[in-house]
Residue frames as qw, qx, qy, qz and C-alpha x, y, z in Angstrom:
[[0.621, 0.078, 0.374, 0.684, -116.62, -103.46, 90.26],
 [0.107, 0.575, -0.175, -0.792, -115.94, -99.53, 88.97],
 [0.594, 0.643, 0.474, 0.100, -117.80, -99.29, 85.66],
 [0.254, -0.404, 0.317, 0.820, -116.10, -97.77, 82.92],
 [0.602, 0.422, 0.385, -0.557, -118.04, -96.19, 80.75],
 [0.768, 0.396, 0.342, 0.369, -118.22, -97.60, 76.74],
 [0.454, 0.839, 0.221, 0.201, -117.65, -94.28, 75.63],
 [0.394, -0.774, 0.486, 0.096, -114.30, -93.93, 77.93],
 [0.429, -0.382, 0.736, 0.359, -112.97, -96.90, 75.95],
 [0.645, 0.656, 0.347, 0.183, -114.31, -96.23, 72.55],
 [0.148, 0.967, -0.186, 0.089, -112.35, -92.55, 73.06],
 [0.433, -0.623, 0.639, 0.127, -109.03, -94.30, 74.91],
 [0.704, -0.221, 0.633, 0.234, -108.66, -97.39, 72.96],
 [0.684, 0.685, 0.206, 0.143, -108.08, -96.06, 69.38],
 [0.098, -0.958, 0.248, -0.103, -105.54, -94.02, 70.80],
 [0.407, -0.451, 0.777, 0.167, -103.06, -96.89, 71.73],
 [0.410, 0.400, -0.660, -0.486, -104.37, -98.56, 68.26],
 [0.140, 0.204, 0.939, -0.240, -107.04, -101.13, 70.20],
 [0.542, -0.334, -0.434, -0.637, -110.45, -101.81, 69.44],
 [0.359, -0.345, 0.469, -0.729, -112.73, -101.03, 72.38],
 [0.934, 0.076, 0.001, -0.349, -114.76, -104.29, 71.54],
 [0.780, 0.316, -0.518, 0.156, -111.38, -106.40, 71.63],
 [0.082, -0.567, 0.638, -0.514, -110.38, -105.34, 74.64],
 [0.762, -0.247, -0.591, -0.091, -109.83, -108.39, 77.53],
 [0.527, -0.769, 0.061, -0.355, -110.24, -107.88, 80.80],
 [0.699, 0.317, -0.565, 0.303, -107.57, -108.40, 82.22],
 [0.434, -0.075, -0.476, 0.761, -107.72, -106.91, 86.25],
 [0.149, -0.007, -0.368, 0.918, -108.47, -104.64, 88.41],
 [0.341, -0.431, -0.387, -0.740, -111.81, -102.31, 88.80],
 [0.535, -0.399, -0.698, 0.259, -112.18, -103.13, 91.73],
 [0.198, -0.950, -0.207, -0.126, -113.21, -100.28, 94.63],
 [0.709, -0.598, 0.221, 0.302, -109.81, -101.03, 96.17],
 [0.816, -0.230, 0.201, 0.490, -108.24, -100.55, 93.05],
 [0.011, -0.468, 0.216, 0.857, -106.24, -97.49, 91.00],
 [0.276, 0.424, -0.501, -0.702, -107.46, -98.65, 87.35],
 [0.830, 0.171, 0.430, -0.311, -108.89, -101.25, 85.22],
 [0.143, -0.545, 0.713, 0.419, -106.44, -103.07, 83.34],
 [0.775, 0.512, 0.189, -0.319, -107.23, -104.69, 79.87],
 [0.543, -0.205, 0.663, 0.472, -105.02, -106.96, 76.90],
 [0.635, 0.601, 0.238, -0.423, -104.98, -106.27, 73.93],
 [0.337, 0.679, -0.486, -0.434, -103.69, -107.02, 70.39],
 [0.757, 0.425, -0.495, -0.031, -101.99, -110.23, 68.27],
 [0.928, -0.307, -0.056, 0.203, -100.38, -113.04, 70.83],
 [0.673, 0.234, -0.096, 0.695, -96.77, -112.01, 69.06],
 [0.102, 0.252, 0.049, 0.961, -97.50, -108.18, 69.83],
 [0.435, -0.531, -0.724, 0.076, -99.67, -108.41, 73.22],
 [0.155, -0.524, 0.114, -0.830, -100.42, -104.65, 75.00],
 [0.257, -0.587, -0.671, 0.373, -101.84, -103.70, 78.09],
 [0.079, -0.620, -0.221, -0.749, -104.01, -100.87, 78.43],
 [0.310, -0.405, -0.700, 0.500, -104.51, -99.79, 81.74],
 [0.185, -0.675, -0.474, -0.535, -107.54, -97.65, 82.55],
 [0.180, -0.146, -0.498, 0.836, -106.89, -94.89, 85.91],
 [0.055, -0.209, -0.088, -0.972, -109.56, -93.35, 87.44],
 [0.326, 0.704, 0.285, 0.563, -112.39, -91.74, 87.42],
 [0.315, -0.211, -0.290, 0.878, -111.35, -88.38, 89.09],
 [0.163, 0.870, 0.410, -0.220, -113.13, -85.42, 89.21],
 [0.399, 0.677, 0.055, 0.615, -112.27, -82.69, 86.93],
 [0.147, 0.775, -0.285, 0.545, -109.69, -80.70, 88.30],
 [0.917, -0.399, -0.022, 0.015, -109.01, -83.47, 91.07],
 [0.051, 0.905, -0.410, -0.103, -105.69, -83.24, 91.82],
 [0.823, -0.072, 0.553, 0.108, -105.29, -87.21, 91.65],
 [0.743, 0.639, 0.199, -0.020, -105.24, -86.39, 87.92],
 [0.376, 0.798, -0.462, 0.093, -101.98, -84.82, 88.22],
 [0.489, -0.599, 0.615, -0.154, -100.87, -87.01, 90.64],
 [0.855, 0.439, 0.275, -0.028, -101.67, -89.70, 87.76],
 [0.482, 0.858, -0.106, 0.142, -100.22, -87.75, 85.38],
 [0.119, -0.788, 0.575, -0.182, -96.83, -87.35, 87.55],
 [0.702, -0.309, 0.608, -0.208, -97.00, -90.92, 88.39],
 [0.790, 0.599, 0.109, 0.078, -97.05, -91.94, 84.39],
 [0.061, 0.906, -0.383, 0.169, -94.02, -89.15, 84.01],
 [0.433, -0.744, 0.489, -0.141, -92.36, -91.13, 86.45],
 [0.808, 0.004, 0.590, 0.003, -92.48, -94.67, 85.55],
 [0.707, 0.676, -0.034, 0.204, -91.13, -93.60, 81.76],
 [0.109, -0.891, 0.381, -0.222, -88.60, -91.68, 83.34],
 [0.411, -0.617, 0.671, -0.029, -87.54, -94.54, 85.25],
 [0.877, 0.292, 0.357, 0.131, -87.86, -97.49, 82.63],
 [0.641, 0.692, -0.060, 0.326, -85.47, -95.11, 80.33],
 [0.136, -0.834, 0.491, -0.211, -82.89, -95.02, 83.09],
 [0.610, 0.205, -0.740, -0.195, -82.93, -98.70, 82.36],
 [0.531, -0.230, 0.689, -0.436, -84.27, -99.91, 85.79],
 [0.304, 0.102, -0.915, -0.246, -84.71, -103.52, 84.55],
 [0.145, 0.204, 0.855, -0.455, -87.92, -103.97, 87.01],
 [0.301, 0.607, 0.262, -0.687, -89.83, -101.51, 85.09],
 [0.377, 0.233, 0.758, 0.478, -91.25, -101.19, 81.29],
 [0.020, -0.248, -0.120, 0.961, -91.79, -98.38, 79.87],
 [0.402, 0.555, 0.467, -0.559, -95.06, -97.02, 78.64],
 [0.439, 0.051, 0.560, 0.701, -95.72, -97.23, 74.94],
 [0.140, 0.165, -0.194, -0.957, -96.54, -93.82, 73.11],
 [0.529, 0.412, 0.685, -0.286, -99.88, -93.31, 72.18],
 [0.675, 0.407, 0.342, 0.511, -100.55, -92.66, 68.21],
 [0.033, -0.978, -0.118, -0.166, -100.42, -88.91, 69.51],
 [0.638, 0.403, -0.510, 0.413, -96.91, -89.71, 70.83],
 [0.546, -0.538, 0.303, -0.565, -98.45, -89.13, 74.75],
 [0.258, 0.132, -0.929, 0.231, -97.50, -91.74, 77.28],
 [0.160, 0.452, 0.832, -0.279, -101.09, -91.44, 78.61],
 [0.090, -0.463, -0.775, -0.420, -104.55, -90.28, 77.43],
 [0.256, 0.258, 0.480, -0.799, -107.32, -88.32, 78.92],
 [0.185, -0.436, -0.699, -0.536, -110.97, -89.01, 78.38],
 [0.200, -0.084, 0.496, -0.841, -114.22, -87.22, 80.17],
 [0.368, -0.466, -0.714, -0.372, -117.56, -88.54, 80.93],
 [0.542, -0.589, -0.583, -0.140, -120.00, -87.46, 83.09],
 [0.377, -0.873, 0.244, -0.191, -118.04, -85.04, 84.64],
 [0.878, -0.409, 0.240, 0.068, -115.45, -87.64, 85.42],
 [0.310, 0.786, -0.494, -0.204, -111.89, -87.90, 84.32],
 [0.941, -0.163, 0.224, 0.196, -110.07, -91.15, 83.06],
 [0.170, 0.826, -0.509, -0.173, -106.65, -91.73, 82.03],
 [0.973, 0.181, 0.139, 0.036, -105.20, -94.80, 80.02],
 [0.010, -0.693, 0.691, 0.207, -101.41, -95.59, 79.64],
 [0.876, 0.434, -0.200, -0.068, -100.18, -98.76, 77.17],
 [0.359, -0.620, 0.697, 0.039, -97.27, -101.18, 77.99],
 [0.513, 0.384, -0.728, -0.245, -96.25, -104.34, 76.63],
 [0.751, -0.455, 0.103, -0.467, -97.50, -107.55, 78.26],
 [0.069, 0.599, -0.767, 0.218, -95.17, -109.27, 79.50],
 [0.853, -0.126, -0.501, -0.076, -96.01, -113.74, 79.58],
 [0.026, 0.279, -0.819, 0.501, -96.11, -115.18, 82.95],
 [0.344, -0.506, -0.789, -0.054, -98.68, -115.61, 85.55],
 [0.231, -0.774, 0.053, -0.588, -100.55, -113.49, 88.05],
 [0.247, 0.164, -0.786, 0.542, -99.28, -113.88, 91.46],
 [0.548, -0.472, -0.339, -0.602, -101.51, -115.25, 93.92],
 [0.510, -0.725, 0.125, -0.446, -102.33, -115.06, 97.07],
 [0.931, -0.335, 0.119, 0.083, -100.89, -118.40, 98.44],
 [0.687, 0.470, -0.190, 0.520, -97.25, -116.92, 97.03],
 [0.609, -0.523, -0.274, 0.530, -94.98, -116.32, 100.02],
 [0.328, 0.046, 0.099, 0.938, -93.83, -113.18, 98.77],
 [0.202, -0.455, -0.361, -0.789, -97.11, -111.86, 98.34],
 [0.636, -0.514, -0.575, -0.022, -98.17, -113.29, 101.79],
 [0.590, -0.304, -0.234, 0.711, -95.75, -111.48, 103.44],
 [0.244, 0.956, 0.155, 0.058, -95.69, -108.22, 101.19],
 [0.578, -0.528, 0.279, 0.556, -91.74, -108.49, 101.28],
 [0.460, 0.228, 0.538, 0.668, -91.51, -108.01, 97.43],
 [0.080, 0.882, 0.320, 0.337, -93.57, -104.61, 97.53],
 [0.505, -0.861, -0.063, 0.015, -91.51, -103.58, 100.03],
 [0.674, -0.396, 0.335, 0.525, -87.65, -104.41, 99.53],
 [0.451, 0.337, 0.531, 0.634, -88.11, -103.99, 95.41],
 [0.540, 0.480, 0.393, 0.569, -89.72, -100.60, 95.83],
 [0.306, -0.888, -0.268, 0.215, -89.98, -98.73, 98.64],
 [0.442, -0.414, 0.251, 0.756, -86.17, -96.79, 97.55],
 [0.258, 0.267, 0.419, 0.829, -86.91, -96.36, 93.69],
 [0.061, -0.818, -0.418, -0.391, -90.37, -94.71, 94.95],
 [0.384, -0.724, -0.104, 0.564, -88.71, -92.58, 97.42],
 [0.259, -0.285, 0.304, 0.872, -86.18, -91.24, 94.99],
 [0.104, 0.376, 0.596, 0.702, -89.11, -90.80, 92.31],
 [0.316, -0.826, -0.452, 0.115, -91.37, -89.01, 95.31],
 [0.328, -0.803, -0.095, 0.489, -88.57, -86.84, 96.06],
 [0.358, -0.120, 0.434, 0.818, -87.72, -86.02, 92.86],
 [0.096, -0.525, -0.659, -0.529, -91.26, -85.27, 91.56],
 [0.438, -0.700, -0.552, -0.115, -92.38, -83.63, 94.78],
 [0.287, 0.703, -0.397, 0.516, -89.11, -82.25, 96.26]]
């Protein structure tokens, strides 16, 4: 599992109005994956914090982050009903930046949305038809708009 350091989510999670010591793990960190995803707040008024990274300073993943954040507000306020937009941080930024160790992280906030995780033994997920039919168009049009 990617360590994150404390002092990446002492500096990120005050910023979306979390205490780094409340956060709950909630995902990811893995090697295989983009971020490390975390719950946080009151049952009624439930966040996610998701944690990208780390990059190297002046990595260009960071903008590619950064464009990839851009995007996913962009398309949640064109009402795509699949999507949910990011929620401002108290700086009014739809993501963060923190540095340690040389390393960049970045941290975007969403609303958490009750269900379950999906798991492996779900046909859709066995198949990978539902990554594929649901988004392989909206990320074209957000690739070739961000990228020309």
């Amino acid at each position: 599992m990617k360590a994150l350091p404390a002092s990446v989510l002492a500096a990120l999670a005050p910023r979306f109005d979390a205490a780094a010591d409340r956060l709950e793990l909630l995902g990811g960190g893995q090697d295989f994956s983009d971020g490390t995803v975390f719950t946080f707040g009151e049952p009624a008024r439930k966040h996610v914090l998701k944690v990208l990274g780390p990059f190297s300073s002046g990595d260009a993943a960071v903008d590619v982050a950064e464009a990839r954040l851009a995007c996913v507000a962009r398309l949640a306020d064109g009402a795509t009903a699949a999507l949910v937009r990011p929620v401002a941080s108290r700086a009014g930024a739809i993501f963060e930046r923190a540095e340690a160790d040389g390393q960049v992280y970045l941290a975007y906030a969403y609303p958490f949305a009750p269900g379950r995780a999906a798991a492996a033994t779900d046909a859709a997920v066995r198949s990978g038809a539902y990554r594929r039919a649901r988004w392989k168009r909206r990320i074209e049009e957000a690739d070739a708009a961000l990228f020309g």
